[in-house]
Legacy VTK file of the C-alpha trace (Angstrom):
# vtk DataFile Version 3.0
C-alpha trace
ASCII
DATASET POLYDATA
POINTS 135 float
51.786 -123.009 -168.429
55.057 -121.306 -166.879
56.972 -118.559 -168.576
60.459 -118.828 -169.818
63.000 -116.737 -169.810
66.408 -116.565 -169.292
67.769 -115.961 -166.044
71.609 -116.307 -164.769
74.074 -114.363 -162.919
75.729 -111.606 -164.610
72.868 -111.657 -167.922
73.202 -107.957 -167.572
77.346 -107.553 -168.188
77.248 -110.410 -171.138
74.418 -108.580 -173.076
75.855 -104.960 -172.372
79.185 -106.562 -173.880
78.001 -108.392 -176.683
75.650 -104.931 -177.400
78.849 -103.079 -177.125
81.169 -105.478 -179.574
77.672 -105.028 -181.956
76.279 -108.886 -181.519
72.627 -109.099 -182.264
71.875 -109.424 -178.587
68.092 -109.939 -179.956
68.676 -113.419 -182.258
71.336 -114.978 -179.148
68.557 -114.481 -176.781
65.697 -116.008 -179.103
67.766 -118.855 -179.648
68.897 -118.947 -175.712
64.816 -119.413 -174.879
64.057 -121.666 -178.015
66.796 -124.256 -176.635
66.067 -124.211 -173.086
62.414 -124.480 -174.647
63.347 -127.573 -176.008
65.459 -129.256 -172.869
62.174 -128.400 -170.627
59.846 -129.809 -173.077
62.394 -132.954 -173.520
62.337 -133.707 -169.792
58.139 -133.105 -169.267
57.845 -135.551 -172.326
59.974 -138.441 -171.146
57.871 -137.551 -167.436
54.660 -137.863 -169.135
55.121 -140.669 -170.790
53.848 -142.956 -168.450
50.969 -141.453 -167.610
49.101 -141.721 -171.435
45.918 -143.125 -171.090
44.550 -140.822 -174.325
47.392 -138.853 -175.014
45.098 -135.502 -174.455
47.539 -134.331 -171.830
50.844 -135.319 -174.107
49.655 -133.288 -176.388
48.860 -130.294 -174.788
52.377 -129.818 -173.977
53.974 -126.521 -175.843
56.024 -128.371 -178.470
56.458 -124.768 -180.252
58.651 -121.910 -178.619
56.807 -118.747 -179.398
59.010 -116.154 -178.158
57.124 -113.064 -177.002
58.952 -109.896 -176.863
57.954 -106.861 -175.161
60.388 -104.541 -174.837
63.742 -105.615 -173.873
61.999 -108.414 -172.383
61.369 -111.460 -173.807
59.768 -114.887 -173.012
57.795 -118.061 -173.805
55.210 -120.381 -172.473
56.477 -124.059 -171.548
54.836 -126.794 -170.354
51.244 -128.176 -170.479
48.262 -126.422 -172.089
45.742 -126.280 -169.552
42.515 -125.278 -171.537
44.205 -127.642 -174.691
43.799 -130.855 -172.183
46.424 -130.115 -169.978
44.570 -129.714 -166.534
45.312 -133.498 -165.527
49.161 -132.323 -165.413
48.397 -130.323 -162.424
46.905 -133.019 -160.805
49.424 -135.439 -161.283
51.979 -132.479 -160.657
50.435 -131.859 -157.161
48.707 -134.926 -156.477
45.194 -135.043 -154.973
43.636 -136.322 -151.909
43.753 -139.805 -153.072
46.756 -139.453 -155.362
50.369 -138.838 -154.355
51.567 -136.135 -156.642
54.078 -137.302 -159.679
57.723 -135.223 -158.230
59.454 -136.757 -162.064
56.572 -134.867 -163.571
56.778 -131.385 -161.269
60.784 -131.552 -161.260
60.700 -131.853 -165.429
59.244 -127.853 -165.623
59.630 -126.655 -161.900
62.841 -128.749 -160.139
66.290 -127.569 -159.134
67.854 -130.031 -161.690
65.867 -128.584 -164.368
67.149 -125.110 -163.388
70.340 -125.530 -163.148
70.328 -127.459 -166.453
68.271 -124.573 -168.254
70.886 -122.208 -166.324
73.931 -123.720 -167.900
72.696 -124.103 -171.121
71.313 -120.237 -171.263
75.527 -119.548 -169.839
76.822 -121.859 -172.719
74.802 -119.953 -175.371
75.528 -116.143 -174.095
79.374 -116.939 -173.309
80.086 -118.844 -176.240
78.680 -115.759 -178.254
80.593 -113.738 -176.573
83.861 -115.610 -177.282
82.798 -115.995 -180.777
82.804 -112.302 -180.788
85.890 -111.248 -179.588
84.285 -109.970 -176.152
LINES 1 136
135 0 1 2 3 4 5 6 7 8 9 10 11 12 13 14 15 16 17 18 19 20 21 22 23 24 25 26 27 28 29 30 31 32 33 34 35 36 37 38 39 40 41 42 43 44 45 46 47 48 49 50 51 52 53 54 55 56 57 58 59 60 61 62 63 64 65 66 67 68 69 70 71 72 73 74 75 76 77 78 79 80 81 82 83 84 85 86 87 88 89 90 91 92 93 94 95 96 97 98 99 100 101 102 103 104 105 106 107 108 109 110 111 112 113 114 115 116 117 118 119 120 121 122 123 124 125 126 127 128 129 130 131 132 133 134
């Protein structure tokens, strides 16, 4: 599984602002992970999809953002389950010897695309809070 977390230019200024205008900095970036959560898990699904022989590996993809916080930092697992049935992802992610790897598959967690998407959306959430408030 990869982490998640949130990760765009100038994080530090918007949650220093929102802190100072008394947002609950905590709940906006919850919600910031749950969401991109869900577009990552949204794109791996759709990439899956064609590879369901018994639906083991489908499943084993984190359908639940559990936001971990330690700290002041926070994140979540995405992605496929590897001891839950999820090991075939990496194979199909990275291919094999005999098997070109699946780039739909490895571009729905790891790709620029994907970034950038999970990038905006994170921006959207954090800068429309701020608005919201005021800041």
């Amino acid at each position: 599984m990869a982490k998640m977390g949130i990760k765009f230019d100038g994080f530090d200024a918007v949650i220093a602002r929102l802190s100072k205008i008394g947002a609950d900095t905590k709940e906006i970036t919850t919600r910031a992970i749950k969401e991109s959560h869900k577009l990552v898990t949204k794109n791996a699904e759709q990439a899956i999809a064609p590879h369901r022989k018994t639906g083991r590996t489908q499943k084993s993809l984190q359908q639940t953002p559990n936001v971990k916080w330690a700290g002041d930092r926070a994140e979540c697992d995405v992605g496929f389950d590897i001891y839950g049935g999820g090991l075939p992802s990496i194979f199909l992610m990275y291919g094999t010897p005999r098997m070109r790897k699946n780039q739909k598959l490895y571009n729905s967690i790891y790709g620029k695309a994907t970034h950038n998407e999970v990038i905006e959306l994170q921006e959207r959430i954090f800068f429309g809070e701020l608005a919201k408030h005021g800041g």
